[in-house]
N, C-alpha and C positions, 0 to 999 in steps of 0.2 A: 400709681405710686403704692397703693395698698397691695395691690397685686406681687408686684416687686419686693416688698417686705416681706408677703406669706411667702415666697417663694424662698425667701434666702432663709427665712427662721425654719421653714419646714427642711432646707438642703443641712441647715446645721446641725438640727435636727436626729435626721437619718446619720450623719456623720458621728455627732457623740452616742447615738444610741447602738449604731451595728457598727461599733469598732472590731476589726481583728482581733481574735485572741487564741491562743492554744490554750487546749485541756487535753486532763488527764484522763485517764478513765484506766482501772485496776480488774483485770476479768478476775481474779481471786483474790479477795479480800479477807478470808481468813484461810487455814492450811491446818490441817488437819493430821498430822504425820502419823497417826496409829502410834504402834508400839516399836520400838527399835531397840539391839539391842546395843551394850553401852560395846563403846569405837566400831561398831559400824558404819561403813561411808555410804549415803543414800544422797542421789542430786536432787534436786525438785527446782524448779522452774515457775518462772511470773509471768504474764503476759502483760505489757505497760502500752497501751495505746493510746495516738494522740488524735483525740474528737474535735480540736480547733482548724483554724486555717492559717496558721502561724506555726513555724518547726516552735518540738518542744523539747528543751534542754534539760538531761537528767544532771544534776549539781553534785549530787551523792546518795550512796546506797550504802546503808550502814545496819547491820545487826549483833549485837554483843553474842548471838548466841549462835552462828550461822557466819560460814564463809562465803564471800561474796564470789564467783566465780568470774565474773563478765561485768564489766566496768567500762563499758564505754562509753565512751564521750561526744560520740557522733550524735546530733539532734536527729529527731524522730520525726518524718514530715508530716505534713496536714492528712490526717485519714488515715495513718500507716502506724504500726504496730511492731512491738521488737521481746525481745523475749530474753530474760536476766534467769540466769542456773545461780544455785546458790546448793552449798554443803551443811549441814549441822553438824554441830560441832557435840559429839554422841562420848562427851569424855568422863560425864559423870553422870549417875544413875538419879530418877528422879522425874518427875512433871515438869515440862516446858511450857512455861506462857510466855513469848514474847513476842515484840515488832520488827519488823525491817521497816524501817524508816526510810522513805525514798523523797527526795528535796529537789523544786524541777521552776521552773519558771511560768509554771501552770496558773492560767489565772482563777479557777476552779479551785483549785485543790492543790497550792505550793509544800506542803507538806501530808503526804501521801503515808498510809501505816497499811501493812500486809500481819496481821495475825499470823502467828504459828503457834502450835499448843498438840500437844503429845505426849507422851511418856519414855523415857529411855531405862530399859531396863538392865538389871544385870546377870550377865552369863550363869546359866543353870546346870549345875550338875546335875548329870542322869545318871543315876543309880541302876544298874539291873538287877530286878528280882527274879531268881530262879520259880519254873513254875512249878507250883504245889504238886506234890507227890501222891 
C-alpha cells in the first residue's frame, strides 16, 4: 500500500514538474544600427527561436519606430527558429532608443523587447574647396 502511494505521488509528481512548454529565446537583444542617414531604407533582421517542446505562437510584433516587414502567423515548432525583417523608419534626424515589442505565448518570456538605438542623421552638403595656389 505504501508502495502504491510513492508511486502515484512520485508519477504526479514528474507530471506537474516536467510539464511542456515553449520558449523563447531572442539571438539579438539589442541592435545597434550605427549611423544612417535620414530616409534612408536599411532592412535588419531578428532571429526568434523556439527552445520548448510546444509550437510557439508570435501574437504581435509592434515597433513605433520601425516597419515590421514579416508578420506571420504561423507557429514556430519545438527547436526551430524563423527570422522577422523589419525597416526603420529614418524620417527624422536625431538618436534612436527604442523596442520591438514581440508578444508570443512563451512561458519564459511572453513579452519579449529587442533594443534598437542609433542615430539618423541629416543629409550633408559637400562643399568643394579649390586647392591652394
Amino acid at each position: 500500500m505504501k508502495l502504491r502511494l510513492y508511486l502515484i505521488i512520485t508519477f504526479l509528481s514528474c507530471i506537474i514538474f516536467h510539464t511542456q512548454a515553449q520558449e523563447i529565446k531572442i539571438h539579438q537583444e539589442q541592435i545597434n544600427i550605427g549611423s544612417v542617414k535620414k530616409g534612408e531604407q536599411r532592412t535588419y533582421k531578428i532571429t526568434i527561436q523556439n527552445t520548448g517542446d510546444k509550437p510557439l505562437y508570435i501574437q504581435s510584433i509592434s515597433c513605433p519606430d520601425a516597419v515590421i516587414m514579416d508578420k506571420s502567423k504561423a507557429p514556430i515548432p519545438a527547436g526551430k527558429s524563423t527570422t522577422v525583417a523589419f525597416r526603420l523608419k529614418s524620417n527624422k534626424t536625431g538618436k534612436i532608443h527604442s523596442d520591438i515589442q514581440i508578444r508570443s505565448n512563451a512561458k519564459n518570456k511572453p513579452k519579449a523587447n529587442v533594443g534598437i538605438h542609433g542615430n539618423v542623421i541629416g543629409r550633408q552638403n559637400i562643399v568643394a574647396v579649390p586647392p591652394p595656389e
